[in-house]
C-alpha angles and dihedrals in degrees: 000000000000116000132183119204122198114195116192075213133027134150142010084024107076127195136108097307091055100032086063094052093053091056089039096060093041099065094034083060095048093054088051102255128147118245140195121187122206114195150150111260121217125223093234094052093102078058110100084200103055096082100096099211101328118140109260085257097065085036092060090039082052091058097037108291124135112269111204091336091307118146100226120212106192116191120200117260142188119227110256114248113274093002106068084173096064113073126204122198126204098195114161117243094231083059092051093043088055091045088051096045092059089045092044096204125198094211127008105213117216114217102196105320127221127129095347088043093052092053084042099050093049093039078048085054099050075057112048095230127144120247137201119196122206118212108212105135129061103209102164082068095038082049079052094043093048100056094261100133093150105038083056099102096041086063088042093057094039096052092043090048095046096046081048093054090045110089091229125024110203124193134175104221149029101252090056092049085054103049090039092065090031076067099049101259118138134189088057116168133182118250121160130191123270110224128209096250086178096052101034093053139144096236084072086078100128109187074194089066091047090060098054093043098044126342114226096343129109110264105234096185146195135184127179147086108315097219123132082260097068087057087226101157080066083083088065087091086066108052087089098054099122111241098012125095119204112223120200108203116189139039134243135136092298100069103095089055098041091052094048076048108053107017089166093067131081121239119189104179121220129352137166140189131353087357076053092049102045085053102045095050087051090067127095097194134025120202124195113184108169112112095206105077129132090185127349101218092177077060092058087037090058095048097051070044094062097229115126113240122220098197142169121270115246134048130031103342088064090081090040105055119048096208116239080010103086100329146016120253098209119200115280110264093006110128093174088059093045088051092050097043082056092048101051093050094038080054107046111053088185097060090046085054091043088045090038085062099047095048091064093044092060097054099053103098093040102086122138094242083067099036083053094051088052087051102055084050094064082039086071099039086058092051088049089048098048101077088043091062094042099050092041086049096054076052090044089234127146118259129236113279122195119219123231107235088192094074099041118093119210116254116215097240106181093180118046115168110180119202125195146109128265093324094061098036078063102237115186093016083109084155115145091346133124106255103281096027124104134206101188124179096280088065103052092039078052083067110046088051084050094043085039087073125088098202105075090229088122113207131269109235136191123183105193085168105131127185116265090011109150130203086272090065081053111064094024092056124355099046093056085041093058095047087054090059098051104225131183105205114031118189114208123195115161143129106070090109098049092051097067096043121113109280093348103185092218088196088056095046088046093049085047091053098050095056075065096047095046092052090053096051086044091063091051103257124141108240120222099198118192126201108228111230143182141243116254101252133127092236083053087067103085097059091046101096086046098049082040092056096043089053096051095054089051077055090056090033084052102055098037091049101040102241132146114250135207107191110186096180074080092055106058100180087086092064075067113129090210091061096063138074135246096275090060093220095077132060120239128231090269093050085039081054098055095037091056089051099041081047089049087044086062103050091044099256103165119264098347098150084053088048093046091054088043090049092052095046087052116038097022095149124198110248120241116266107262110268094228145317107334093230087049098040105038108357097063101040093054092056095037081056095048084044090069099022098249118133123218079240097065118129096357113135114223092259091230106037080158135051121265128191121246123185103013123139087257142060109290112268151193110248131178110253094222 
């Protein structure tokens, strides 16, 4: 694959943004990818000494020279105001687009994106190129911090509209996921940083180090950038701890201030790598007060450190530090609390042994090799996504958005009626059922919203779906039968049939289906609406603009009604041939698996992505041998059917007209719905 990455900052200037880049491009080298970095320049980058402790590699990438096997295209940039550090470059779109089209990426990555991202993401689109934009910086509260009150919202509507332009949006918490679709951006998904747990290791620990910190003292530490954001002036209220010694690793325009405020503590200024790792093992308690972090990756550095974090309680840190684990959360702005979080660990050397060995626990999985994997993942899905876009905006459609789970709760539904046709019938899940018998994703999304409660109480399910039904059944019959149970929580998936039908009018179908939607809504249930979609194979074309159209009116019916959707022309693993069955319409268990988690995912059911992952490792089955030639077994009897108007669905009763109960401390059972 051939990626271009283009990085607001990069070397000499180190901090998060280009850190992960670094790390990025390595592992993108070693599995053998291409890479083009776009980047400011800064006027000191011919300088050998500029680079501030970095090791002579990342010096000569710095001036030109090849990183990891990355071409490098370097812009020239001003210093931004305050912050010389900090570069800023005001390259046209129409410059970046010609520097892309020689390189001919697959993918342009997006490293907190801001200007140059801007300029990246429209000269992306000129080209058709997919993009992925990685959310690391939080400007609207540096635009606060600075003194920026009323350029705030500015800041607010540019990043929202730029993460909305980019084909995928990644951030690495849940409070980032949160903020970003407080602020209107869709197609959010989750992607946290790797850390160097070899380098970043308790063996590091250097008694030698202690001494020259702080003597005998505990070390109570800090690294990061010193700027008014980090907060770092908040560790004044430990200077005066007897027998610690707070250390300030790092640089930044702040410095100056930070040493006139608190004379008692050491700063070392900057330091990086193996000099980085040595002083952060030698301390015995970390302390991260900023409360704009996305992240916090100095956080996830102490821990495979071995060092416990008192940290503030909200950002990014909050998915970091499991609070009286390896660490304390303290109340945002209390400086009280933080004091006392510092002091019951300074006091207590058993629980900072007990926390030390659960911080680096909980950074074991988290190495780069692994982050990057998981990058290249939502590489592809955005590869997979962006003719989708393109095709829906020449329609002026809406594109598939994909919901963040993270940022959904689960809400206690007692009563959950699906509709539908053969999909939700479940036909071809045969999985763990008698022959002639079908499990179907409703059913097994029935049971992780049965399995979600805590109350034991289970949840009473009817599944009224029926083969070769149409949006008219829907709204003639299924639609009445469902009110008269009084559900809570309704699924509808409809309109596949109708698709491949001869002339089908997608808008019309789409206008049918939200009368049906709307009464629904009307009778206080909550709506599950699923986007039909379509096998990836050539013959399933010519039905694509049709299926497009019709998904992009549920967008618009979603978000008008109030319903939850699950749009799985977002999710293009179920195009997947390996999900369907032989008779290529129908999914098979393993497609009906990933459809019921994608669709828990969606209404906030707890580690349903884990679960689904757990569920597949575990009860994976081996599909049947295919009965026959396709054409012979499938193919011929549909059209001898639609040859007499008869539908594979006549005379087939919905397998649950009538609630039963899943999940209950007893057997499931048949219950009246009155």
């Amino acid at each position: 694959m051939r990626v271009a990455l283009l990085a607001e900052s990069f070397l000499p200037h180190m901090n998060g943004v280009t850190g992960s880049v670094l790390h990025v491009l390595r592992h993108l080298s070693d599995a053998g990818h291409q890479t083009l970095v776009i980047a400011p320049r800064s006027d000191d980058a011919d300088d050998p000494s500029a680079g501030h402790g970095i090791s002579a590699e990342l010096r000569a990438s710095a001036s030109g020279a090849p990183l990891y096997g990355a071409r490098t295209a370097l812009l020239r940039s001003v210093p931004l105001p305050g912050y010389p550090q900090v570069r800023v470059v005001f390259a046209r779109a129409a410059r970046l687009a010609a520097i892309l089209r020689a390189f001919e990426p697959d993918v342009v990555h997006l490293a907190s994106p801001f200007v140059l991202g801007w300029q990246g993401v429209a000269a992306a689109d000129a080209l058709r190129v997919p993009t992925v934009a990685i959310y690391q910086t939080d400007v609207v509260a540096y635009a606060r911090r600075y003194g920026l009150p009323h350029a705030t919202s500015l800041v607010e509507q540019h990043t929202a509209r730029l993460h909305r332009r980019a084909t995928l949006t990644l951030a690495p918490s849940t409070a980032s996921l949160r903020q970003l679709e407080e602020l209107g951006v869709d197609r959010l998904r989750h992607w946290g940083r790797g850390v160097d747990a070899d380098l970043f290791a308790p063996h590091r620990r250097d008694e030698g180090v202690r001494a020259r910190l702080a003597g005998g003292d505990l070390v109570i530490g800090y690294v990061g950038r010193l700027a008014p954001e980090k907060q770092v002036e908040d560790l004044r209220v430990l200077c005066d701890l007897p027998g610690a010694r707070v250390v300030i690793v790092g640089d930044g325009p702040s410095r100056s201030a930070l040493e006139r405020a608190m004379p008692s503590a050491v700063f070392t200024g900057h330091l990086a790598g193996e000099d980085l790792a040595r002083t952060l093992a030698a301390f015995d308690v970390f302390v991260h007060p900023g409360e704009s972090e996305t992240f916090g990756q100095t956080i996830q550095e102490a821990l495979a450190s071995g060092v416990p974090v008192v940290a503030t309680g909200t950002g990014g840190p909050v998915d970091l530090v499991r609070s009286s684990v390896d660490g304390w959360l303290y109340r945002p702005g209390d400086l009280g609390d933080l004091r006392a979080r510092v002091v019951d660990l300074a006091g207590d050397a058993g629980k900072r042994r007990a926390f030390a060995l659960a911080a680096r626990e909980s950074v074991r999985s988290r190495s780069w090799a692994t982050r990057v994997g998981e990058l290249l993942g939502h590489y592809r899905d955005a590869q997979e996504l962006r003719p989708i876009d393109d095709a829906l905006l020449r329609r002026a459609g809406t594109r598939p958005a994909a919901p963040s789970p993270a940022v959904r709760s689960a809400v206690p539904w007692r009563r959950y009626v699906a509709l539908g046709d053969s999909l939700t019938e479940g036909l071809c899940d045969s999985s763990r059922e008698p022959r002639g018998r079908y499990r179907g994703w409703a059913d097994r999304l029935a049971q992780l919203l049965a399995h979600a409660g805590d109350d034991g109480a289970g949840l009473r399910y009817a599944n009224l779906a029926v083969r070769s039904r149409r949006v008219r059944d829907l709204a003639v019959d299924q639609v009445p039968r469902a009110l008269a149970l009084r559900p809570d929580l309704v699924s509808v998936f409809m309109g596949a049939n109708d698709l491949v039908g001869h002339a089908a009018d997608p808008v019309r179908l789409a206008r049918e289906l939200r009368a049906s939607v709307e009464t629904l809504r009307a009778s206080g249930a909550d709506v599950l609406l699923v986007t039909p979609f379509l096998p990836r194979r050539r013959a399933a074309r010519i039905f694509g603009r049709r299926f497009a159209v019709f998904a992009s009116e549920l967008r618009r019916i979603a978000a008008e009604t109030g319903a939850v959707l699950l749009d799985l022309e977002a999710l293009p693993e179920i195009g997947d041939p390996a999900m369907w069955a032989d008779d290529r319409v129908h999914l098979r268990s393993r497609g009906h698996r990933f459809l019921a988690y994608r669709a828990a995912d969606v209404l906030g059911v707890p580690d349903a992505e884990a679960l689904g992952e757990l569920d597949a490792a575990l009860h994976e089955t081996v599909d049947p041998p295919a009965s026959g030639a396709w054409i012979t077994a499938h193919a011929l009897p549909w059209v001898w059917r639609r040859m007499r108007g008869r539908t594979a669905g006549d005379g087939v009763r919905s397998k649950h007209d009538d609630y039963v109960l899943v999940g209950g401390r007893g057997q499931a059972t048949v219950t009246r719905s009155g």
